[in-house]
Every structure is written in structure tokens, then in C-alpha cells.
Phi, psi and omega in degrees: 000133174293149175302312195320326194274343182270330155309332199274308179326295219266023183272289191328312204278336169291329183292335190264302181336293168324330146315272168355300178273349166304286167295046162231332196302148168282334192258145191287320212274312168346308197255353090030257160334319187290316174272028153284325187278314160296353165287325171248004132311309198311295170332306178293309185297335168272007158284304175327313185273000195015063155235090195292295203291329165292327196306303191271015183269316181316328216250327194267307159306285153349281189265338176276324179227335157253353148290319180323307161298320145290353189245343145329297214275331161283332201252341178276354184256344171062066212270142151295109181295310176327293188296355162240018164244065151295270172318005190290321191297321177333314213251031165255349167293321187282334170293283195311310199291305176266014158297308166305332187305279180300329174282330165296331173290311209282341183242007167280312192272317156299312180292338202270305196280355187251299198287335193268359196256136182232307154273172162308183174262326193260329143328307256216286194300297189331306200295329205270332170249019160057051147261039191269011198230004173288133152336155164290315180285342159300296172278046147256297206277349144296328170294305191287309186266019189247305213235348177237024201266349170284299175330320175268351176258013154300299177252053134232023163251331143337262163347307211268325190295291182318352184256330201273327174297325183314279182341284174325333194283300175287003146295317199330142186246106180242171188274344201244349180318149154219127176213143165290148179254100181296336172267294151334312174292322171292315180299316190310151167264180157294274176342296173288012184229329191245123208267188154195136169214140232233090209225137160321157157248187217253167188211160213268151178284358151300302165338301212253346182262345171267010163251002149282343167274326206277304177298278200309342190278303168329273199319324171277352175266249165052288225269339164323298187310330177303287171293324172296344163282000000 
């Protein structure tokens, strides 16, 4: 066995744990990382795969800005685990289904572009059209927008619906939502936010023991003048 195929297990077998432990963690932020770790598995088997350019686009999006950005998003917002593992058994027959769902599509689309494949790809198209000398990412980028380009502007209406629901979820006027009113904020005075009271200020037991000397020393020059009249 090549070291690379001992490499490839042991990526393989960290993605999937790790995978695992994403739907399995109870803390949001937990499973968070955890898919940071699947993420620079992935990354490495597609280094494994000399596809350089998904590994640091993955390693650079992926994990530099948007988990990064998700995880601003679990801890500034403070979710209730309770109130959103109530409801988990309701969803899990429809969760199951349309799981299977996707794994079947996904092993449709392996077989089809791998187990029915006797060459490469790059072997076949590249050669015949005299790309055998392109980057990975120039025949990335010919690929998605030539022979894949209705798929990709599928997810990037995908992309767009998800942004819009986002939006929706957080407008949304819940008792436990926390958002800001932006026009309220703007409208606030100084009067309505700021109090000014008005208190002695405190003074230090140095302090407080020279003006009691100072006062007895007063009462005793009073009282000299006194007696001597």
C-alpha cells in the first residue's frame, strides 16, 4: 500500500468522524469547530487529489470567513439548545428521507462520472483540445462555465433563496429574537439615556483625618481668646 492510500484513510476516516460529531455535539459552538476539522480534511484529500486550488479556496472561504462568521454568530446571539432540541423527533422521519434522498443522488452522480469512466477527464477533453498544459484552475473555470453553467447559476439561486430566508428568520418578531431598532437609536437623546446626580465626592482617610485636625485646631484657637478674656 502507498503512503498517499494510508493518507487518503486516515483524512478519510478524520472527515468522517468529525462529520459525525458536527449532528452529534450538543454546543453549537463545539459542532462549529468540528466542522473546521472537516473542513481541513477535506482540504488535505483534495491536496491528495492534486486539486490545490479547491483545498486553499476551501481552507480560505470555508474556514477563514465563513465559519469563522458563524461562530461571531453562535456566541453573539446565545441560542437555546433546549428550545431547539424540543421539537427534534417531530423532523426526523422527513430529515431521514430527505437524507437518503441525497445519498442516492450523490452515488448516482459518482457512478455515473467515476465507476462508468475508464480515463480521466482531463486525459480525454484536455488532450483533444489541447489543454494538457492548463492549470487546475483555468479547467475549473472552463468546466463550471461552459458544460456546468446551468448547475451553477442553480446554486447561485440556491445561494440567493438562503440569504433571503436568513434575512427572514431574523426580522422575524420573537420573544427571544435580540435585534436591534435602528431608527429608535437613531431618534435617542442624551436626556433619555443620561442621568447626572449630583453626590458628594469621597475622600481618603488621610483626608478625612487633616480636616478633623484642622477643625480641632480651629475650636482650639475659638477657645483660647475665650478664656483669656
Amino acid at each position: 500500500m502507498e503512503f498517499t492510500t494510508v493518507l487518503f484513510y486516515i483524512f478519510a476516516l478524520l472527515l468522517v468522524v468529525s462529520g459525525l460529531k458536527v449532528i452529534t455535539s450538543r454546543n453549537p459552538v463545539s459542532s462549529a469547530l468540528f466542522l473546521v476539522l472537516a473542513f481541513f480534511n477535506a482540504a488535505a484529500i483534495w491536496m491528495l487529489l492534486q486539486a490545490e486550488f479547491l483545498a486553499i479556496l476551501l481552507v480560505l472561504v470555508y474556514v477563514g470567513a465563513v465559519m469563522v462568521l458563524f461562530l461571531f454568530v453562535v456566541m453573539m446571539l446565545d441560542i437555546n439548545i433546549d428550545v431547539l432540541r424540543k421539537d427534534f423527533k417531530r423532523f426526523v422521519p422527513m430529515a431521514t428521507l430527505v437524507g437518503a434522498i441525497i445519498v442516492i443522488e450523490t452515488a448516482l452522480i459518482l457512478w455515473h462520472g467515476y465507476g462508468a469512466t475508464a480515463t480521466a477527464l482531463r486525459d480525454t477533453t484536455a488532450a483533444a483540445n489541447g489543454m494538457a498544459d492548463w492549470s487546475n484552475t483555468r479547467l475549473i473555470g472552463k468546466v463550471i462555465y461552459t458544460d456546468y453553467i446551468f448547475a451553477f447559476e442553480v446554486a447561485g439561486l440556491v445561494l440567493l433563496v438562503a440569504i433571503i430566508a436568513a434575512i427572514a428568520l431574523t426580522t422575524s418578531h420573537k420573544k427571544d429574537s435580540k435585534r436591534q431598532n435602528i431608527s429608535e437609536q437613531v431618534k435617542v437623546r442624551a436626556q433619555d439615556r443620561v442621568r447626572i446626580v449630583k453626590m458628594a465626592s469621597e475622600k481618603t482617610a488621610a483626608t478625612v483625618a487633616a480636616e478633623e485636625a484642622a477643625a480641632a485646631a480651629a475650636a482650639a484657637a475659638d477657645s483660647a481668646p475665650a478664656k483669656n478674656s
